[in-house]
Residue, then its C-alpha position, 0 to 999 in steps of 0.5 A: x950393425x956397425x956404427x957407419x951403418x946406424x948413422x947411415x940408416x938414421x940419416x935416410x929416416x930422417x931424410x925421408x921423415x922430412x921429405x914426407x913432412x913437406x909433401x904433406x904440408x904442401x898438399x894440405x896447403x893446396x888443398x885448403x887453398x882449393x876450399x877457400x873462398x876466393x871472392x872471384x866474381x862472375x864476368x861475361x855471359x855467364x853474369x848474364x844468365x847467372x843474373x837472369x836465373x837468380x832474379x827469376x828464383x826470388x822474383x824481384x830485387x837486383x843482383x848486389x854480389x856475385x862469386x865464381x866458385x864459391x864455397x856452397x856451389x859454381x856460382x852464388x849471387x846476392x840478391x838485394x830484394x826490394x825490403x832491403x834483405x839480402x839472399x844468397x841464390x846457388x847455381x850449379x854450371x847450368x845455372x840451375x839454383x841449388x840452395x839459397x839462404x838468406x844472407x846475414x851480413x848486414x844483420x846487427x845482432x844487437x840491435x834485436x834486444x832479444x839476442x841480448 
């Protein structure tokens, strides 16, 4: 192999070395973009029966946050119960509940001298 040949083969490899990094990185970018939490809330007629789903499983309080696509489920609402505790209420499209758990946010751990 002459030396014109070995340069142009060096030159493709890294081309196509380059070329394959910025494809990978690219979609390693959409794709944790796509699993990120977007914060988007609900809106419209889908609030509504999002609302009235997620009040109808806890029985009480109101609906302090909502999301659209959230990391868990299609739509996660807050609901702020009536002792002031907040839980998460997952809703599939059909606002059918998926999960709930409460949610720990405004949980101070220090103030719960047994976690110290």
């Amino acid at each position: 192999m002459t030396l014109g040949r070995r340069m142009y083969w060096a030159v493709a490899l890294v081309a196509v070395l380059a070329i394959a990094a910025v494809a990978i990185t690219a979609t390693s970018q959409f794709t944790f973009a796509g699993l990120t939490d977007n914060d988007e809330p609900i809106t419209g007629p889908a609030l509504e029966e999002a609302t009235q789903a997620a009040l109808e499983h806890t029985g009480e309080g109101r609906v302090s946050e909502t999301e659209v696509g959230d990391e868990d489920s299609y739509y996660e609402v807050e609901v702020t119960l009536d002792d002031g505790s907040q839980v998460d209420v997952q809703l599939d499209e059909e606002f059918n509940v998926v999960g709930e758990e409460a949610d720990d946010d405004s949980i101070d751990d220090h103030d719960d001298p047994d976690t110290d």
